[in-house]
N, C-alpha and C positions, 0 to 999 in steps of 0.2 A: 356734393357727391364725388365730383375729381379726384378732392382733398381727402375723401375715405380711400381710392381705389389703390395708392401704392401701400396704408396698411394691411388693406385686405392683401396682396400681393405678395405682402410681407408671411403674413398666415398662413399662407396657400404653399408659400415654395418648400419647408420640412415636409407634409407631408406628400405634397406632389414629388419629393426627391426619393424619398421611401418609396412608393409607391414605384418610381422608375426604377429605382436598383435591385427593387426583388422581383421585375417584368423583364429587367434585360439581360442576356445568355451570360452565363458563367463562365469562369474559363475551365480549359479541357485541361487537364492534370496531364494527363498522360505524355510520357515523352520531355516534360520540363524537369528540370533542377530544381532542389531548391537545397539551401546549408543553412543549419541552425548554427550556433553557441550555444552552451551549456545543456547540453544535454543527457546530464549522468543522475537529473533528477528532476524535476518541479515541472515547471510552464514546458522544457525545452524537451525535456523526456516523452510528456503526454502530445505535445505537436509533431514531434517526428514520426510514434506509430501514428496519429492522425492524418497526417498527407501520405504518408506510406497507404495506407487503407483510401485511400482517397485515388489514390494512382501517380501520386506525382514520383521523380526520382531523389531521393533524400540521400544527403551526407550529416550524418549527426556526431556533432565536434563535442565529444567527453574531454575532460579533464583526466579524467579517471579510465582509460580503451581497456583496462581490466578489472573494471571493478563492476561494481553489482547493478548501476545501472544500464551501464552500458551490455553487460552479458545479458540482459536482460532483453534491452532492444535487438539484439540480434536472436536470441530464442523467440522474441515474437513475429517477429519481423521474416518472410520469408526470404530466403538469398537471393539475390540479384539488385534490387531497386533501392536497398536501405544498407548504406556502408557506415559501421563506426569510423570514428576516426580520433586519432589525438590531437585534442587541439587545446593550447594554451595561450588564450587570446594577448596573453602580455608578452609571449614570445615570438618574434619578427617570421622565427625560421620555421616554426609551426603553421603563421596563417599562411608563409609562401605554400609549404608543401599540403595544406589542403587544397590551395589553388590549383597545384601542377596536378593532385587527385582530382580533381573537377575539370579540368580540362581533357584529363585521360580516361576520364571514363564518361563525358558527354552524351546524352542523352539527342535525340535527333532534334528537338524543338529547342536545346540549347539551356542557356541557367536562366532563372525566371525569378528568382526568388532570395536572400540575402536576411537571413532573422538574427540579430543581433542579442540575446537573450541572455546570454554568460551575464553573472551577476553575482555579489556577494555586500552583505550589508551586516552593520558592527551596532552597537549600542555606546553612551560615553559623551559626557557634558564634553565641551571643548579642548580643557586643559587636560581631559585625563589619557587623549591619546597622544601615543608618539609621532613624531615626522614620519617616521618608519610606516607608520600604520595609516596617516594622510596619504602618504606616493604608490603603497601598495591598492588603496579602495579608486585614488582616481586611474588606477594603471591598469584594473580591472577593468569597474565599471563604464570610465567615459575613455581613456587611450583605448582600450581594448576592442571596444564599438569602434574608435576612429579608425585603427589597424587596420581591423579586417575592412570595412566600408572602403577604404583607400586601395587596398589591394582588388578586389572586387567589382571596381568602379567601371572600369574598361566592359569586361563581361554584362553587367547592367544595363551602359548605354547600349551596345552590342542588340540586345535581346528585349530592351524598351522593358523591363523587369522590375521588381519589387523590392524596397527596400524598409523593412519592418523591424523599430527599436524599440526594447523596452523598457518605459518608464518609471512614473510610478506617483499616484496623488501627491507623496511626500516631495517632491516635486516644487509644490506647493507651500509645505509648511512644516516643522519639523520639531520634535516629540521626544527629545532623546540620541536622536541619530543624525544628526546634523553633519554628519560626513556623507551619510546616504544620500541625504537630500541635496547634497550640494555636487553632487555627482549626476545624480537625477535631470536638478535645475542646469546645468549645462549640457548635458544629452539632449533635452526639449531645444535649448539656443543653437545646439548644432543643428538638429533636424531641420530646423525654422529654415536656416538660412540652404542647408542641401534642397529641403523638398524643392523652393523655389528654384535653383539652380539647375534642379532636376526635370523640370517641367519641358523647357525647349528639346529635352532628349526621349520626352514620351515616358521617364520613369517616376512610379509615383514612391513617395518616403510618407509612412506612416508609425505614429506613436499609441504604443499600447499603453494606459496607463490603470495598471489595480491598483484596488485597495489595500485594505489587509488584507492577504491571503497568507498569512504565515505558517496557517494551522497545514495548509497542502504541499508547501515547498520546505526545502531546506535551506531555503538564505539566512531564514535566523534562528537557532535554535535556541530556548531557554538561555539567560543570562547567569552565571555564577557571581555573587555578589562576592565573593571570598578571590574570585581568581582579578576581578579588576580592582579591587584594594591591593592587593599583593602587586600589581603594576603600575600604580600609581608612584611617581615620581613624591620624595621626599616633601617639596614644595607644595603640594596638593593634598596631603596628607595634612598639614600645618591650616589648611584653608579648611576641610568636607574632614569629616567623620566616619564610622563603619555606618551607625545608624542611619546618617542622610542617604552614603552610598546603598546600602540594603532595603530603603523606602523607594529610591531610586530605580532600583532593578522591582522592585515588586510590582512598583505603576507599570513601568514597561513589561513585563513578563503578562499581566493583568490585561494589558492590551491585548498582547500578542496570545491568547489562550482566546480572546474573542474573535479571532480571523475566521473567514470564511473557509470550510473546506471543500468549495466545489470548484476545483483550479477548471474543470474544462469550461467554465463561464468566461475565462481567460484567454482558452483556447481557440474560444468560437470567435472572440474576434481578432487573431490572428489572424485565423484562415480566413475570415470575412476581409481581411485587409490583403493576402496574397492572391485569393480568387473571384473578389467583388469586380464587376467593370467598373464601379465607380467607388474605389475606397475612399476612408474617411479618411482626414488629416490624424485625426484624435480619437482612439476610441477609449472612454473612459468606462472601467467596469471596477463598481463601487457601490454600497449601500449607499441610499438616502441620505445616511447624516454625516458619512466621508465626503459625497459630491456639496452637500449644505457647506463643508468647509470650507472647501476650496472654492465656492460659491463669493462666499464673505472675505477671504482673502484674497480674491481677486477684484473684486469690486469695493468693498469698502476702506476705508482708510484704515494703515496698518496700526493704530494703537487698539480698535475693535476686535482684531485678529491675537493680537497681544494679550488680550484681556482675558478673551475667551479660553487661550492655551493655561493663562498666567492661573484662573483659575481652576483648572481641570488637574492642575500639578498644586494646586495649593496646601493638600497634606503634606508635601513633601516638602520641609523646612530644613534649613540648618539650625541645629542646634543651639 
């Protein structure tokens, strides 16, 4: 009987956690900060009117301060609590003066929140990208998270606040875009070691990670199988074919034509991650057979992982 009581224990503590995090008080929006990344479309767009309508104080960081997403956020948006702002997460002089913006127009309960969401993701076996095109995706992707996070840091321990990055399954395993995912896979390694770090200062660091949702954002749009042949380096050209490269692009396009388009499933658990008293480290939002993936590649040995990808690309031959 003993020897049964720490499984049952075991059983007991997910839904007993559940059951405490939707029983104990929320937090109050009103009066807190919070600043996205990328927000001139996808995930970052639809979270910013979201805590705007929630009541929090929003700075939503475009790429684009005059272009159509951002005009958009400010016609929805009433004036006062929701500020555009330019921000270029790979430029130094950008994330300082969102700061000095956040510091001047501070809200009374102070910055609470930190969404790291700016993102851009490419398609391309390994040899078909240039260096040029590696330093630009990690400079975004995972420097551009560290940027801001570093500048930011002071304010967070400050305010005991939130610190929410987004990932992504591929994360896990990778389909074509092995620059993405290799950007992804060290964003998760950074968190790892901040959230920890972050603990003795009361701030919690949480990782959003979807599936496909390609169909709702615009991180990848349709692949041109004519415009990556034409950039292909002479040397690659002598290896891959039009045909491999345009079987190539069809798988991926094939995919990416299957994503989900409900991005606020994505959304829900951001906010579930800036206004939970008890966020999760991880929130995975993913069909069934995305989470089965990363299921079998995290627990089985990697040539089963191997296999499974090796034949899901099997029409796709060289010549």
């Amino acid at each position: 009987m003993w020897a049964v009581a720490p499984l049952l224990l075991l059983l007991l503590l997910p839904p007993l956690a559940r059951l405490w995090r939707r029983r104990a008080a929320r937090l109050e929006p009103a009066g807190r900060a919070v600043l996205i990344t990328g927000c001139d479309s996808g995930f970052g767009h639809l979270l910013a009117l979201r805590l705007h309508r929630l009541g929090f104080t929003v700075f939503a960081g475009c790429l684009y301060p005059d272009g159509e997403g951002a005009r958009r956020l400010q016609r929805e948006a009433a004036a006062g609590r929701l500020r555009v702002l330019r921000l270029d997460v790979t430029r130094a002089r950008d994330v300082l003066a969102a700061k000095e913006l956040v510091l001047s127009h501070m809200p009374e309960r102070g910055f609470w929140g930190l969404v790291n969401n700016a993102g851009i993701s490419t398609f391309g076996e390994t040899g078909w990208l240039s260096m040029e095109k590696y330093e630009k995706f990690t400079d975004v992707n995972l420097l551009g998270s560290i940027r801001t996070t570093l500048a930011f840091l002071p304010l967070l321990r400050k305010y005991k606040g939130r610190i929410v990055f987004m990932s992504s399954i591929i994360a896990y395993f990778s389909l074509g875009n092995g620059t993405y995912s290799m950007t992804k896979a060290a964003i998760e390694k950074f968190c790892d070691a901040l959230r920890l770090e972050m603990k003795k200062f009361g701030v919690r660091v949480c990782i959003i990670q979807p599936g496909n949702y390609a169909r709702c954002t615009k991180i990848q749009p349709p692949i041109s199988a004519e415009e990556i042949w034409n950039e292909l380096s002479e040397e690659e050209k002598a290896v891959y074919n039009k045909e491999y490269v345009q079987e190539r692009v069809n798988f991926f396009n094939s995919m990416l034509s299957k994503g989900s388009t409900n991005g606020n499933e994505v959304v829900d658990a951001m906010v579930d991650a800036l206004t939970s008293p008890a966020p999760k480290a991880r929130y995975m939002v993913a069909k069934l057979k995305e989470k089965a993936l990363v299921f079998v590649c995290a627990l089985f040995p990697t040539i089963v992982m191997d296999s499974i990808l090796s034949y899901a690309q099997s029409k796709v031959k060289l010549a």
